[in-house]
C-alpha positions as CSV (number, residue, x, y, z in Angstrom):
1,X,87.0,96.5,88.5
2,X,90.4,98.2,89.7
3,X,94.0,97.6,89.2
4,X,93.9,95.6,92.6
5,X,91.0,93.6,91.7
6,X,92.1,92.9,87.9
7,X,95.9,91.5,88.7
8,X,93.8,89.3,91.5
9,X,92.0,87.9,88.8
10,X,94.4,87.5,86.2
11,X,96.8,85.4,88.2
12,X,93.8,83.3,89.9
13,X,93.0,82.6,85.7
14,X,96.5,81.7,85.0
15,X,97.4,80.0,88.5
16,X,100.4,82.1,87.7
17,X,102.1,84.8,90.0
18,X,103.7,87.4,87.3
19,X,106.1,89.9,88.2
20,X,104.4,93.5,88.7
21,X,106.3,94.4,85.1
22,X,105.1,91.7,83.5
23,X,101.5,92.2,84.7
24,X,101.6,96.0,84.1
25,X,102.6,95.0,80.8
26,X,99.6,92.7,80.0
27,X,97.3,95.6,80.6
28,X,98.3,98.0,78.6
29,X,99.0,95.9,75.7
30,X,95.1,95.0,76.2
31,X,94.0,98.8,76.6
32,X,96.0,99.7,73.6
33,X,94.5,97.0,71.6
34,X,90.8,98.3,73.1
35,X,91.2,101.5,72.7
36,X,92.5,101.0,68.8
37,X,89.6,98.9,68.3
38,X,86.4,100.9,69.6
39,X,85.7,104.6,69.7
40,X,84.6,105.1,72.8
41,X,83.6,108.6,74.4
42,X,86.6,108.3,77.1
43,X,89.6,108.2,74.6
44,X,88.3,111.4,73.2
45,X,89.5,114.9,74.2
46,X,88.7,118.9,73.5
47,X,90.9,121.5,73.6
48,X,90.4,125.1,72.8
49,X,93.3,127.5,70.9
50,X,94.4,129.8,68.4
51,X,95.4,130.2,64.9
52,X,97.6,132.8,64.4
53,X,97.2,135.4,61.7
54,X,99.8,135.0,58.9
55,X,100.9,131.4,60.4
56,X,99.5,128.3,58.2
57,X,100.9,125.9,61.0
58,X,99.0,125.2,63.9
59,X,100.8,122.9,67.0
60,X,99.4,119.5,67.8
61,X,98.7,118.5,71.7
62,X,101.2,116.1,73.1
63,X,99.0,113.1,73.7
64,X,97.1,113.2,70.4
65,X,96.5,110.0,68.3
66,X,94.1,111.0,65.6
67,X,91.7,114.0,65.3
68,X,87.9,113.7,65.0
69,X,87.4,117.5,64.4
70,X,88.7,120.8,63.8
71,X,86.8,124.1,63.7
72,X,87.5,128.0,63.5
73,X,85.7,130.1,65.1
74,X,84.9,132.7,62.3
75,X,82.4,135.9,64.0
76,X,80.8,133.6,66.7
77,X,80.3,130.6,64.0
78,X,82.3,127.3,64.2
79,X,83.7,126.4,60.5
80,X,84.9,122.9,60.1
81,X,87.9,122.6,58.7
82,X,88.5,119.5,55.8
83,X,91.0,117.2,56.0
84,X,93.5,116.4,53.1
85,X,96.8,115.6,52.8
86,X,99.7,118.0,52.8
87,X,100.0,117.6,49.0
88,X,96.6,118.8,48.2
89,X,96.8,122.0,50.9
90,X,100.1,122.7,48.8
91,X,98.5,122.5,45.4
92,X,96.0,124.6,46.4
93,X,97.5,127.3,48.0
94,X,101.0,127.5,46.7
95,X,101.8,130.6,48.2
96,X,101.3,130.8,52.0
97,X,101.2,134.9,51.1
98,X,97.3,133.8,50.0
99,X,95.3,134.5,53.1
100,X,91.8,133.7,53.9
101,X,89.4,131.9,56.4
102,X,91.0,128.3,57.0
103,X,88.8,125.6,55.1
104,X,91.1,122.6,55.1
105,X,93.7,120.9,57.4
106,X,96.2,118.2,57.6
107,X,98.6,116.7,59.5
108,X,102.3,118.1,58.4
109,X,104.4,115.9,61.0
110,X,103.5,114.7,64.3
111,X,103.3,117.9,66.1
112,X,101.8,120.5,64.0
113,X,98.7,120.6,61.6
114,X,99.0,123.0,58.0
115,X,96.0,125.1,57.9
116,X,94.8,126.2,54.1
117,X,94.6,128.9,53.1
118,X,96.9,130.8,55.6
119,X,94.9,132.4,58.3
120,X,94.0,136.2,58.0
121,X,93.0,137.2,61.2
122,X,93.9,135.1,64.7
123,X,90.7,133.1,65.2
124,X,89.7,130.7,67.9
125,X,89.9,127.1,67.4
126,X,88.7,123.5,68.6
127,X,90.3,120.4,68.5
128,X,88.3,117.3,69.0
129,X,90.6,114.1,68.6
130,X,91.6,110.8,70.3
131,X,94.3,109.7,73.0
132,X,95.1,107.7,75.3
133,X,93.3,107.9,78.4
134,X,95.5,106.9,82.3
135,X,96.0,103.4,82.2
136,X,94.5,101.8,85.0
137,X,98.1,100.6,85.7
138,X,99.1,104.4,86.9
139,X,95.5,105.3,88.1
140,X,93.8,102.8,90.1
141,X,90.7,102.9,87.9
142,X,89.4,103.6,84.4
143,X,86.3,103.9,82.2
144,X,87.1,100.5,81.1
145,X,87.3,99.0,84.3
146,X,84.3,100.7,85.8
147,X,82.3,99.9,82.9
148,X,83.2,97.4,80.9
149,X,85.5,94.8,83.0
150,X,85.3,92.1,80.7
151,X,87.1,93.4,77.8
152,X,89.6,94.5,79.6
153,X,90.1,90.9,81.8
154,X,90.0,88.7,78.9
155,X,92.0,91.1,76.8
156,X,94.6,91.0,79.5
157,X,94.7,87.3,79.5
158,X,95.1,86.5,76.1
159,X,98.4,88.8,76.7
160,X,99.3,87.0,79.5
161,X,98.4,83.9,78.1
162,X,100.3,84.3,75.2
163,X,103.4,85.0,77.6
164,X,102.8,81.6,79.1
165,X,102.7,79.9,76.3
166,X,99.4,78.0,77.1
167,X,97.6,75.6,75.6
168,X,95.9,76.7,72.5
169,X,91.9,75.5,73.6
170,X,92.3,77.7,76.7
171,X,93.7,80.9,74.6
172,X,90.8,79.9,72.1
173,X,88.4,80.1,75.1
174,X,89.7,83.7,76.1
175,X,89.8,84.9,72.6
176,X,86.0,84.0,72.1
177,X,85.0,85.8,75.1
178,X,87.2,88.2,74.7
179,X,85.1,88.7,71.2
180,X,81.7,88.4,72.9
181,X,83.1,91.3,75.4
182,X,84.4,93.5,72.4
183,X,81.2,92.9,70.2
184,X,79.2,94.4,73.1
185,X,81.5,97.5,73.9
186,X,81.7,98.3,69.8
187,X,77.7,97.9,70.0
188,X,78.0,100.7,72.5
189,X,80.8,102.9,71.5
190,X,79.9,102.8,67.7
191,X,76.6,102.5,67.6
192,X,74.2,103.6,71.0
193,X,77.3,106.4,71.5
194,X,77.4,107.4,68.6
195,X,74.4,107.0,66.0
196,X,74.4,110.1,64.3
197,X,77.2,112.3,63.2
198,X,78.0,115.4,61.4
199,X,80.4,113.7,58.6
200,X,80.0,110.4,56.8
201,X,83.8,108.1,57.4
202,X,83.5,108.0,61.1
203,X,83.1,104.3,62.4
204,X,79.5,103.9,62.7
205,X,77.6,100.4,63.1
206,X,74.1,100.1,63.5
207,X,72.4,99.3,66.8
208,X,71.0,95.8,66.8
């Protein structure tokens, strides 16, 4: 389903003809919600960098939400790097001036990470982590709407419905196959996607 298709069908649900803004808005209050709720392989990015020798901070990409990993690259072998909080990395390494291999991370502010210990060397680094993916407002189409229309039609309603002010049975009726849609796309993004993984705390649920 694309853009075109899915404002079709959201205004033949509602028998409702909503401005563009109001539409546009719909959707991506219903990606948002998806894409908060399911960790699906399309919402997740790579990049490649550097750590900087003598520099414990390392910058953050623009669209980043949340990271799933971060690695070194220490003599041709990837080192995973911990995360803790700030107040640990401090406690433990008290003096930047202590410089070694990074083991641990965490997130100082919302556009730079604090590496401990301070880096020795420059070494090559990965970044795994969520964003946001084009919203199918801007680009036409999206993972979501190729695959996995449902979720994203009956997520839409309930925003739209919501706006109306509708009738609560209908809005129930939406939100339970909205939940059908959801249960099936968590099945796949955190479970068939995903069944096995390096560290225990990631979402996993088990196939069924």
């Amino acid at each position: 389903m694309n853009y075109t298709q899915l404002v079709a069908e959201i205004q033949s649900y509602t028998e409702n003809q909503f401005t563009t803004t109001d539409i546009n808005t719909f959707i991506d209050e219903a990606e948002q919600r998806i894409y908060n709720s399911v960790q699906i392989p399309a919402i997740r990015k790579n990049v490649t960098g550097n750590v900087s020798s003598e520099n414990q901070y390392l910058s953050i990409p623009d669209d980043w939400l949340a990271t799933f990993s971060l690695a070194v690259v220490n003599s041709g072998e990837y080192q995973y790097l911990l995360n803790k909080d700030v107040n640990f990395i401090r406690a433990a390494y008290p003096s930047s001036s202590y410089k070694a291999v990074p083991e641990y991370y965490a997130v100082f502010d919302q556009n730079t990470f604090i590496l401990g210990p301070t880096p020795n060397t420059n070494y090559a680094a990965e970044l795994h982590y969520f964003y946001y993916p084009a919203s199918i407002v801007t680009a036409g189409t999206s993972w979501i709407g190729d695959n996995f229309d449902s979720v994203l039609l009956y997520g839409s309603l309930l925003e739209a419905y919501t706006y109306m002010k509708g009738e609560p049975d209908v809005y129930a009726a939406y939100q339970k196959r909205y939940d059908e849609a959801m249960s099936l796309l968590k099945q796949l993004g955190d479970a068939k996607d995903r069944q096995d993984a390096y560290r225990s705390g990631q979402v996993r649920y088990p196939v069924r």
